[in-house]
N, C-alpha and C positions, 0 to 999 in steps of 0.2 A: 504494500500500500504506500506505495512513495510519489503517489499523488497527492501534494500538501499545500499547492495554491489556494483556494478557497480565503485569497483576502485576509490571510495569515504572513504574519512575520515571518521568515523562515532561515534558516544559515545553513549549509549543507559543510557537513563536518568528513574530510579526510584525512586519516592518520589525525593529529595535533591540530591543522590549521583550520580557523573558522574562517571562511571564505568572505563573509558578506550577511548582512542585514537589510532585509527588502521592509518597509514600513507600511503598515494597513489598517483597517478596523482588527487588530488583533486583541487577543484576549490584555485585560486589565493588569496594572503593576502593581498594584496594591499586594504582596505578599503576606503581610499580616496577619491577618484573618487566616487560618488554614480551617477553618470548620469545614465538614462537607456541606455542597450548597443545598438549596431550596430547590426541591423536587417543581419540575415546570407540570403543567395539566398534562403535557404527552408522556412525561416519564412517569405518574402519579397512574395515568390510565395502565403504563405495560405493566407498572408495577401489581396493581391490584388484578390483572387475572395473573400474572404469574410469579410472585415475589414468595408464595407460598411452595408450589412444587420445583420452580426452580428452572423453568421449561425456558426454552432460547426465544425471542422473541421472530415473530415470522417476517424475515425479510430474503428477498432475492440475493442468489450465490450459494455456496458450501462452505461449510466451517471447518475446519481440520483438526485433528487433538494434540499436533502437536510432537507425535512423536514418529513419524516420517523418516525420511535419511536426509540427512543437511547436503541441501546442493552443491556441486560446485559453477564454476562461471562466474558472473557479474550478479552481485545480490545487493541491494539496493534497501535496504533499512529505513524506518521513518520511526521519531521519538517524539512523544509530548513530553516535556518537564520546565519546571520552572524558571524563568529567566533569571534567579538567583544561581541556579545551578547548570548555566551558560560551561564554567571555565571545568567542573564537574565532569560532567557528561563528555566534554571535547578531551579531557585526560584519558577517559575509561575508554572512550569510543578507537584513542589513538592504540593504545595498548591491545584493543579488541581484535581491530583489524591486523595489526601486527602479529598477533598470536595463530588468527588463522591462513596469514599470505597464502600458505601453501595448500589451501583448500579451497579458496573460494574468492574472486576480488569484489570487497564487500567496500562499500560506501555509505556513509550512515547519515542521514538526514533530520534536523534537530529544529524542533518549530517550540518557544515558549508557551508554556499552557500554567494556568495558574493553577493546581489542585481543587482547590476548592469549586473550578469551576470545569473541571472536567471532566465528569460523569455527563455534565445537559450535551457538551457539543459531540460526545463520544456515542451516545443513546442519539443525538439528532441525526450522524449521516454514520452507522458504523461503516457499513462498506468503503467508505472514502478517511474512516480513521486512520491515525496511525497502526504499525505492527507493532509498538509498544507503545506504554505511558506510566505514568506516577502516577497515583491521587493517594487517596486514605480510605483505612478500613470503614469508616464510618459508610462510605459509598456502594460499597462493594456489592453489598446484598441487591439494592437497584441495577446494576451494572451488571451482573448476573445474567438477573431478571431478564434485563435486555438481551440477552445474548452475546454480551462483549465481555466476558473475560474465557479465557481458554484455559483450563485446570493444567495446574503446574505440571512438569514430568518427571521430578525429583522428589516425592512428598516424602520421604523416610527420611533425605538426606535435609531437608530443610527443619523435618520435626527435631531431627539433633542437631544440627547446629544452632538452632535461633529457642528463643525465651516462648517456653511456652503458652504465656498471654500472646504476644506476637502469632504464632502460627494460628490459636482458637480462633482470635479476633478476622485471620484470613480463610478460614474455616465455614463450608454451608453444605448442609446434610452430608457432612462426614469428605468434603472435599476443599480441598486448599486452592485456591482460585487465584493467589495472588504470594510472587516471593518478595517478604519485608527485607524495610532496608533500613527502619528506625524504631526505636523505644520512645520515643519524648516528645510526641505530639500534643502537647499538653500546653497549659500556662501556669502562672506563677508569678511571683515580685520580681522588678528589677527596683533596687533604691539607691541612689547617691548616699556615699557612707559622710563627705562631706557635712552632712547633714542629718541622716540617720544613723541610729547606731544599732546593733544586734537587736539588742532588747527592745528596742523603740519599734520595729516593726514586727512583731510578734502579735501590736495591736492594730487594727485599721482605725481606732479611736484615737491612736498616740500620731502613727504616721498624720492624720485628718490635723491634728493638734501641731505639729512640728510643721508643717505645710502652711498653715494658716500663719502661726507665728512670723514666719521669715517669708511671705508675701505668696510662697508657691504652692503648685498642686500636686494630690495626688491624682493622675490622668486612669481612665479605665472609661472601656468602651458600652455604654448601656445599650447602645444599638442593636447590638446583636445579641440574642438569646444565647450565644454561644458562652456569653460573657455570664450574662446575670444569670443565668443556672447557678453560678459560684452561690450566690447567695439563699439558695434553698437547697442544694444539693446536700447538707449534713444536717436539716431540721425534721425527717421523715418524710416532708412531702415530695412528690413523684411527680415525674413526669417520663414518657416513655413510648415506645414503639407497639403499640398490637400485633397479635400474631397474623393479623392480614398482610404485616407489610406495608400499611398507607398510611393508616387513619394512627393517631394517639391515644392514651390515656395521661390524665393530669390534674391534680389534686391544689394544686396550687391556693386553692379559693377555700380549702379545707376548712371549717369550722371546729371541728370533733380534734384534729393534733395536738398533739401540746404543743408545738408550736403551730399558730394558724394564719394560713396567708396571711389575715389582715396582720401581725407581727410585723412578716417578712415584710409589709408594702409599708410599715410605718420606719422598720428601721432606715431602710430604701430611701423614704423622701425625707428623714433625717440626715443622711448622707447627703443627698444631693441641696438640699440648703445648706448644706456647709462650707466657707469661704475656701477652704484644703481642699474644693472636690472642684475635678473637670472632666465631664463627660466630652470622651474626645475617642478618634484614636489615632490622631496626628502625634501621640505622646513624642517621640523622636525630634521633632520639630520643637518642642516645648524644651527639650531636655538639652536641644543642641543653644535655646535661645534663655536656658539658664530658667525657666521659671515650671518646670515641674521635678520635681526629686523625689518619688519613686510612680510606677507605672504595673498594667498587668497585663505581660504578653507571652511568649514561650522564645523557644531556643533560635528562627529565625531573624530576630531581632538583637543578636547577641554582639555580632562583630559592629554593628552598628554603634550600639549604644556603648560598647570598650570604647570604639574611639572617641565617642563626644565624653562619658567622666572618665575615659582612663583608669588610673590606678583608686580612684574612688569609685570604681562599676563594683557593685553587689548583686546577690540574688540570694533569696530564699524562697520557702514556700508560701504561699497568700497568707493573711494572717487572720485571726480572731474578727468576730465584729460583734457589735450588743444588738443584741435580740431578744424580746420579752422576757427583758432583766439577768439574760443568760448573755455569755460568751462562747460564741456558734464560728466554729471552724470554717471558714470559705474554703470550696470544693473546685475541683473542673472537670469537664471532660477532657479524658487520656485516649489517645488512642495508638494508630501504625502509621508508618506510612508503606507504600507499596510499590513494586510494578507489575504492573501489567500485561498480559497481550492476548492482543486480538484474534480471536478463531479464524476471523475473514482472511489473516496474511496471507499475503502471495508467495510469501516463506516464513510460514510460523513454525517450523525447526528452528531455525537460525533465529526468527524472534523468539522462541524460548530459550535459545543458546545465550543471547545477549542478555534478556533479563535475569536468567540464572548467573549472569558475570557481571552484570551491575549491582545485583545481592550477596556478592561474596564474602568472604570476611576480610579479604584485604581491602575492595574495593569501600567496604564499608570503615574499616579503618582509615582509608583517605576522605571518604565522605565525611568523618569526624577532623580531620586536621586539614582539612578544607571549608568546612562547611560548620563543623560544630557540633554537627548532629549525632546523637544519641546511638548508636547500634543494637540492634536486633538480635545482633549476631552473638553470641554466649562468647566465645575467643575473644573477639574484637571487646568486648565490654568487659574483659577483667583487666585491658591494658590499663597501667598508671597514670596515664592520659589522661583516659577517661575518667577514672573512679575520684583524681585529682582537681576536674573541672568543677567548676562553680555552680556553673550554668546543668549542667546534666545532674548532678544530684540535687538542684534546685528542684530540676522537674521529677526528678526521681524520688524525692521525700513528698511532693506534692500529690503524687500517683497513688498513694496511701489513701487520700480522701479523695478518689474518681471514681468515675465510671465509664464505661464505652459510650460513645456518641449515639443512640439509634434514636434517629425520630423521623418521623413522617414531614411534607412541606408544609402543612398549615403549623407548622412551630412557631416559625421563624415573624410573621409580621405582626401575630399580637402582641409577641414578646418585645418586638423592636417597640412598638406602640407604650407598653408598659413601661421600659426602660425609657424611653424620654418623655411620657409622665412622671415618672418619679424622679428624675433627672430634674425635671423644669417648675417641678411641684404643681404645673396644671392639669388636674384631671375634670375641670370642670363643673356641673353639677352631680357626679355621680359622688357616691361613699366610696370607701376604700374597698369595701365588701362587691360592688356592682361594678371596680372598675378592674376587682382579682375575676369576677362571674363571667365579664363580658372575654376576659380573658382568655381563661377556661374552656367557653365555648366557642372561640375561636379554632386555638390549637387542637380542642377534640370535635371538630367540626367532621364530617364523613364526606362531602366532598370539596371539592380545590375553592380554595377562596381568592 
């Protein structure tokens, strides 16, 4: 499938050299955000007849499993992955093609794709996708569904080498869909020590307090549901995926908890009138322009934000906040990240080839001293590197209080609504009680809103 026009960015990578940047309506730069996205009506629809049995969705062409004999000739590769992970990709791909010269003269073709938004374009034209991609476990089950992923060929050797969470998480009815390549999909603090100290962010009442004090904020994204789950994810109430696969359940608005939505929505707009608080998630921008000192993002964000505090960048795990007189542990969703490929390849050997050499343990060892990121991979994560980074057992003490991502699309825009209600403290003439209900029955709504 190394048809990759379609109005996309694209670099065509041989051996080391990146040849060129062609510029278009390509997917967005915003990498922050890694949540998986918002299921669009056409992936909502494949999903609900088949997110249950797991059936390929019906499109023209044949699918392959993958385990073929790798051709020789001119093979010609196509890759989704991140524009963060440009110089990445062009190492692994050089090493790749190196290793097979004498087999096959392969060329590998590399188009920016944001994760988070690569389940809709991959489910919109599979046939014209790539033969590999990135995204995250959170997607996968939809991606299935569709028919775009092609079950691993290696499943023995990926259940020993990588962290058991990682393999379940790629895991549907007893089959591995996808080889990880990360543990730390997650969030957490980053805090100026300048200004914070250990102890001080243990609370989100003290950072809110140290913030206010010396004129700056603390930055966190209300916008997205992916964020404010922190704040109900350790008081009992739920929210979550049904076994259909589309729809939700969500308790949010709970009366009967000991702690009860209205708590959650009171401590919420107690935060958000507070002088310490900016609902943002330009945070970077604030941090480079001196007036936010600590933020809540994941390991993405990390080579960034070294450079703007340098030898005063911190991290730990999210911290405490006050909630119906308690001090309530802030949660996040953890998850993988992944690669992919596509059943439709025109060489899905060779794309299973590659994505098994993209997931490896060394390749994931340079993905950390490149990149940052967290490994999968059991070897690669007992190295001194890792176990010594900041930032990796920031997210790794914070994976204590997670849970996997599964949710349905109607999540995503009451929660945005709710968070910048309690963000801006207008919720209008509703209660606190009518504006968690309206909520509620947004995200457990039954079809697409």
């Amino acid at each position: 499938m190394s048809n990759m026009g379609r109005n996309m960015r694209s670099v065509l990578i041989t051996a080391v050299t990146v040849c060129g940047v062609l510029t278009g309506c390509g997917q967005g730069e915003d990498i922050r955000q890694t949540a998986a996205g918002a299921d669009t009506p056409e992936e909502t629809a494949v999903s609900a007849d088949l997110a249950q049995d797991g059936r390929a969705s019906e499109v023209s062409g044949e699918a392959a499993d993958g385990q073929g004999e790798l051709e020789s000739g001119d093979i010609t590769l196509s890759i989704w992955a991140g524009e963060e992970d440009k110089d990445l990709i062009a190492a692994i791909a050089d090493q790749f093609v190196a290793e097979h010269a004498d087999e096959a003269n392969i060329t590998i073709e590399w188009s920016p794709m944001v994760e988070g938004e690569c389940r809709s374009h991959l489910l919109g034209d599979i046939l014209n996708a790539p033969d590999v991609y990135t995204t995250t476990d959170g997607d996968l089950r939809t991606i299935v569904a569709g028919g775009a992923a092609s079950p691993v060929v290696n499943p023995d050797e990926i259940k020993a080498g990588n962290l058991e969470a990682a393999v379940e998480a790629l895991t549907i009815n007893d089959t591995i869909y996808g080889y990880p390549i990360t543990a730390d999909n997650g969030y957490f603090l980053f805090y100026n020590a300048a200004y914070l100290t250990e102890e001080d962010v243990q609370s989100l009442d003290r950072i809110l307090e140290v913030a206010a004090e010396n004129g700056k904020t603390f930055d966190m994204d209300w916008t997205s549901g992916w964020y404010l789950y922190s704040f109900f994810g350790q008081t009992g109430l739920k929210v979550g995926l049904n076994d259909d696969g589309v729809t939700n359940f969500c308790d949010w608005n709970s009366t009967e908890n000991a702690i009860k939505g209205v708590d959650v929505a009171e401590a919420l707009l107690a935060i958000g009138a507070n002088p310490g608080f900016k609902n943002t998630s330009d945070w970077l921008t604030d941090a480079q322009e001196d007036t936010c000192i600590a933020f809540v993002s994941g390991v993405w964000d990390a080579s960034a934000i070294k450079q703007i505090w340098g030898s005063n960048c911190a991290a730990a795990k999210l911290p405490v906040y006050s909630c119906a007189g308690q001090q309530v542990q802030m949660a996040c969703y953890f998850g993988y990240k992944m690669v992919g490929v596509n059943p439709y390849s025109e060489h899905v050997a060779w794309a299973h080839e590659l994505a098994k050499y993209i997931s490896n343990e060394e390749n994931q060892k340079l993905r950390f001293e490149m990149r940052g990121q967290g490994p999968s991979n059991i070897n690669a994560g007992q190295s001194d590197a890792v176990k010594q980074d900041m930032v990796i057992q920031a997210v790794l003490t914070q994976s204590a209080y997670s849970e996997p991502q599964r949710l349905g699309g109607n999540f995503w825009t009451p929660t945005t609504n709710l968070g910048n209600a309690c963000a801006s403290g207008e919720i209008g003439d509703l209660t606190l009680q009518e504006l968690l209900d309206e909520t509620v029955a947004g995200i457990t709504a039954s079809s697409v809103q």
